[in-house]
N, C-alpha and C positions, 0 to 999 in steps of 0.2 A: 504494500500500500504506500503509495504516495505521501511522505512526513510534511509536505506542506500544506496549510493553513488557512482557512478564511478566518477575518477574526469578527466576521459576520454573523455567525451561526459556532453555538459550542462544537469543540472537538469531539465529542462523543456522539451528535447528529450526525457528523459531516462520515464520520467512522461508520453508523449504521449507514449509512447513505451510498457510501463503496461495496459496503457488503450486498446493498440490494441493486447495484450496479453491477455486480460481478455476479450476480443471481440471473439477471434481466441479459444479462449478454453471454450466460452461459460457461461462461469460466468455472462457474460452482452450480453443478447440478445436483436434484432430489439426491440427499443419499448421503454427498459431499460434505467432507467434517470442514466445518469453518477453522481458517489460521488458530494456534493457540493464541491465548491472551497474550503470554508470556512473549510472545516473537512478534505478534501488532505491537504489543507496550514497544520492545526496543526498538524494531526497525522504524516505528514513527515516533519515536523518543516523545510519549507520554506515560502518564500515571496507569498500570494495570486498570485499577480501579474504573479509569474512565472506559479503557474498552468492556472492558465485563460491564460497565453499564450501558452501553452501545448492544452489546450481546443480549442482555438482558431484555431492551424493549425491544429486540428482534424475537424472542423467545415470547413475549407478552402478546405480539401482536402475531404469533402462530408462525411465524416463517422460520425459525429454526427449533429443534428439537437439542434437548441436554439428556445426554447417556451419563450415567454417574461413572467416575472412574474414564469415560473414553474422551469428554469433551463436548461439542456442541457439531450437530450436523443439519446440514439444510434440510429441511421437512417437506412431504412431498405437500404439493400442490402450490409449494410457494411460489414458485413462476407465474403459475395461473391467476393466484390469488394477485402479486403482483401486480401482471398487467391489468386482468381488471381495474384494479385502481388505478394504474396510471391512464389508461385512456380513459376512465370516467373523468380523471382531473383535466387532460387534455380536450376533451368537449364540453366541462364545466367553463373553464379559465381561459384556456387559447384559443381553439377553433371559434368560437363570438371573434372576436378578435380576426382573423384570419381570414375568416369569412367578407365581412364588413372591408376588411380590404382587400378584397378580392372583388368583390361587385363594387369600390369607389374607383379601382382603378378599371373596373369592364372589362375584365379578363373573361374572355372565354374558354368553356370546361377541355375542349381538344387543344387549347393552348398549354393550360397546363402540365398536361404531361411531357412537351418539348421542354430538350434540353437546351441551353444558351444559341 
């Protein structure tokens, strides 16, 4: 994982937020034991504690499973469950948005799929 920073958002969101990036892009599939704590904590030089709390609200919100003794591993249907959300958030929030500029600039629908 990438050790740099927004100092926008705490480091333990932006940490869940890779893990469900690396879910969403397949790097870690149903099954797949998430990084230890212990090697997120060093290689992005923070607190344990904050990852396991990043692990935690992934564990909360059903996307990863804790084996006692083996660690944390991806849970199945977490991709699914995943996108769901993200395209409902992407037709809640962007596509309005997208849209609207799409009919103020009078783009037509066989235009779109051209490339430059």
């Amino acid at each position: 994982m990438d050790p740099e920073w927004n100092d926008n958002q705490p480091i333990y969101r932006q940490i869940r937020d890779r893990v469900v990036a690396m879910i969403l892009d397949d790097l870690l599939k149903e099954g797949d034991p998430l990084p230890s704590v212990r090697n997120v904590a060093t290689e992005s030089r923070v607190n344990p504690l904050t990852v396991l709390k990043a692990y935690q609200e992934l564990a909360d919100d059903g996307l990863v499973e804790k084996r006692r003794g083996l660690g944390m591993f991806v849970s199945p249907g977490a991709k699914g469950q995943l996108l769901a959300g993200e395209r409902r958030k992407f037709l809640d929030e962007q596509w309005p948005q997208i849209r609207a500029t799409i009919q103020r600039l009078g783009l037509a629908a066989e235009l779109l799929g051209k490339e430059g």
